[in-house]
C-alpha positions as a Markdown table, in Angstrom:
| # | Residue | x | y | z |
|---|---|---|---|---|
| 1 | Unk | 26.2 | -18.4 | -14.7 |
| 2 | Unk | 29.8 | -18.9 | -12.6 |
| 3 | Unk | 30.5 | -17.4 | -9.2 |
| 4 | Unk | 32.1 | -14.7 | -10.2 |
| 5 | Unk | 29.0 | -13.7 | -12.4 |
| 6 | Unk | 26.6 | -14.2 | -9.8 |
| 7 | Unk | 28.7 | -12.5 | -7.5 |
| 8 | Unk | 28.6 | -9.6 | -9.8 |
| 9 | Unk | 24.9 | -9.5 | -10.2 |
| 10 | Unk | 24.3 | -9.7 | -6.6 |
| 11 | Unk | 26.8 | -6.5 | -6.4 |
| 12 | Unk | 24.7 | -4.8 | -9.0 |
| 13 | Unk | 21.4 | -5.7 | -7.3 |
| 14 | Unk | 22.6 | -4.0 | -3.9 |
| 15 | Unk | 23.1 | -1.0 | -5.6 |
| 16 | Unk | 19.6 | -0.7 | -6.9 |
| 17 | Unk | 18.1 | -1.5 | -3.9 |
| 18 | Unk | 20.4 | 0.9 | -2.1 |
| 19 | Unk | 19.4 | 3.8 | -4.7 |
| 20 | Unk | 16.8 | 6.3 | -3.4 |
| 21 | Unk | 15.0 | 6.4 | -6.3 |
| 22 | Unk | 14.6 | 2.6 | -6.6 |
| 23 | Unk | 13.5 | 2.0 | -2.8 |
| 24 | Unk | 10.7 | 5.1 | -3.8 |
| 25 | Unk | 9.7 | 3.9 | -6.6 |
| 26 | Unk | 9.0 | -0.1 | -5.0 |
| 27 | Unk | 7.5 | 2.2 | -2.1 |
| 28 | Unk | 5.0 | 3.7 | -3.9 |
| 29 | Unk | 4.3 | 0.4 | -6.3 |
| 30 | Unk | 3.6 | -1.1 | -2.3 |
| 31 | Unk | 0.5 | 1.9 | -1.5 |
| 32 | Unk | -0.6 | 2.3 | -5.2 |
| 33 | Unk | -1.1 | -1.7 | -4.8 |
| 34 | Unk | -2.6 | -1.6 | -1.6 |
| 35 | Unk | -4.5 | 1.3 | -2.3 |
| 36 | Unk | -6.1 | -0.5 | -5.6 |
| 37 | Unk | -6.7 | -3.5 | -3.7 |
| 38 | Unk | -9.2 | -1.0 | -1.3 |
| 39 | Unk | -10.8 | 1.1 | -3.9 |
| 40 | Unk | -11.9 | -2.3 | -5.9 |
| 41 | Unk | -15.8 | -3.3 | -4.8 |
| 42 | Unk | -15.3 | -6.8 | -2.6 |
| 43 | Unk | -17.8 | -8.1 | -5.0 |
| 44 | Unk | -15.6 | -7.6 | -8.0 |
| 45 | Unk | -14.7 | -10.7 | -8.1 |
| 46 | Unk | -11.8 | -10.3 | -11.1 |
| 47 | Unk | -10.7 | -6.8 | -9.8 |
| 48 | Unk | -9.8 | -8.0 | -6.4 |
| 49 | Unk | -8.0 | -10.7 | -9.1 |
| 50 | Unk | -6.0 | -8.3 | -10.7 |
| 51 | Unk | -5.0 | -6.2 | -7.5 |
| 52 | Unk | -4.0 | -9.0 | -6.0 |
| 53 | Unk | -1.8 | -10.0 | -9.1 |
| 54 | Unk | -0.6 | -6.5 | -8.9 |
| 55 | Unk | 0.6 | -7.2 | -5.1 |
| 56 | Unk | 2.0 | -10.1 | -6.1 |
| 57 | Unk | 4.4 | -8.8 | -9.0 |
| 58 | Unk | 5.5 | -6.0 | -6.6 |
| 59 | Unk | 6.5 | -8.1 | -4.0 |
| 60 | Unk | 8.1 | -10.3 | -6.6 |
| 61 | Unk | 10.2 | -8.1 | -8.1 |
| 62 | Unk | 11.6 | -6.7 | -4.3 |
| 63 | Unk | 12.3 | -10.4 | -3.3 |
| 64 | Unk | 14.0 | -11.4 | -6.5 |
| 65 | Unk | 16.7 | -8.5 | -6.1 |
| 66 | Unk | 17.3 | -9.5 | -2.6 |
| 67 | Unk | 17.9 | -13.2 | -3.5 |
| 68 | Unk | 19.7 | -11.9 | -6.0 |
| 69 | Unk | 21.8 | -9.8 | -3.2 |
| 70 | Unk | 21.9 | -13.1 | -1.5 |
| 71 | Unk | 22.9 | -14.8 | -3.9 |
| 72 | Unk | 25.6 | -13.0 | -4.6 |
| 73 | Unk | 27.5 | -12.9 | -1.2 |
| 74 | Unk | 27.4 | -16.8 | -1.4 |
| 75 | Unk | 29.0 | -16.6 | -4.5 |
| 76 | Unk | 31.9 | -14.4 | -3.2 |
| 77 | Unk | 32.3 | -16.4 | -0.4 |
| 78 | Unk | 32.6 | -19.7 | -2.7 |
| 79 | Unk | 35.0 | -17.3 | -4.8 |
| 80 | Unk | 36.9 | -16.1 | -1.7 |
| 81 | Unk | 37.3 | -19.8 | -0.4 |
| 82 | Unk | 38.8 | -20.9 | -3.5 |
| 83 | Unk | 41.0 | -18.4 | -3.7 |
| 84 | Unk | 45.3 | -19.5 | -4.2 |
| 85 | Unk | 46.6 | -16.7 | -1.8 |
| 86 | Unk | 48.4 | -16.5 | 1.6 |
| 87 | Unk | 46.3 | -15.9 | 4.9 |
| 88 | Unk | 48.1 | -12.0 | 5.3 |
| 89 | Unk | 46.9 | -11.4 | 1.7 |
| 90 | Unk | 43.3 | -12.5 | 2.1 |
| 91 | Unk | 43.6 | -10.6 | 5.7 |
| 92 | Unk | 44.3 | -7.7 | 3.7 |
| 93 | Unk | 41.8 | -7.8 | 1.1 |
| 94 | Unk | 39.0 | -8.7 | 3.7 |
| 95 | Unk | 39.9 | -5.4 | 5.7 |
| 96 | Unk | 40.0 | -3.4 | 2.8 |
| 97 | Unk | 36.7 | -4.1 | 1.5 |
C-alpha cells in the first residue's frame, strides 16, 4: 500500500471506531468475553483455552483499528511533508482541516 492508501484506511478506521454502534458492539464483545472467562470451571482446562482465545481476538481486532488509525496519521504526515506547495497554502489547508 502507498501513503495515500494507508492514509485513507487509517481515515476509514477512525470512523468506525468513532461510530456508536461499533464502540457498543467491541464493548459488549469485552463483558461477554470476560464474562465467559468467569462462568468456565478453573478446572476446565480447554474452556479457560478458548475464553482466553476469545479475549484475545477481541482485543485484537480493537488494537488493529487503532494501529490502523495510527497508521494513517503517519502516512498523511509523510504525504503532507512531500507536498510541492507554498507555506500560505499548506497554512491554509492545515487550518481548514
Amino acid at each position: 500500500m502507498n501513503d495515500a492508501e494507508i492514509a485513507r484506511m487509517g481515515e476509514y478506521a477512525r470512523q468506525a471506531l468513532d461510530n456508536p454502534a461499533l464502540s457498543e458492539a467491541l464493548k459488549r464483545l469485552h463483558e461477554l468475553a470476560l464474562e465467559q472467562f468467569k462462568r468456565t470451571d478453573i478446572r476446565d482446562a480447554e474452556g479457560l483455552k478458548l475464553a482466553r482465545q476469545f479475549a484475545a481476538v477481541t482485543d485484537d481486532f480493537e488494537t488493529i483499528l487503532k494501529r490502523m488509525v495510527e497508521g494513517g496519521k503517519l502516512a498523511q504526515l509523510n504525504l503532507d511533508k512531500h507536498r510541492d506547495e507554498g507555506a500560505a497554502r499548506r497554512v491554509v489547508r492545515k487550518v481548514l482541516r
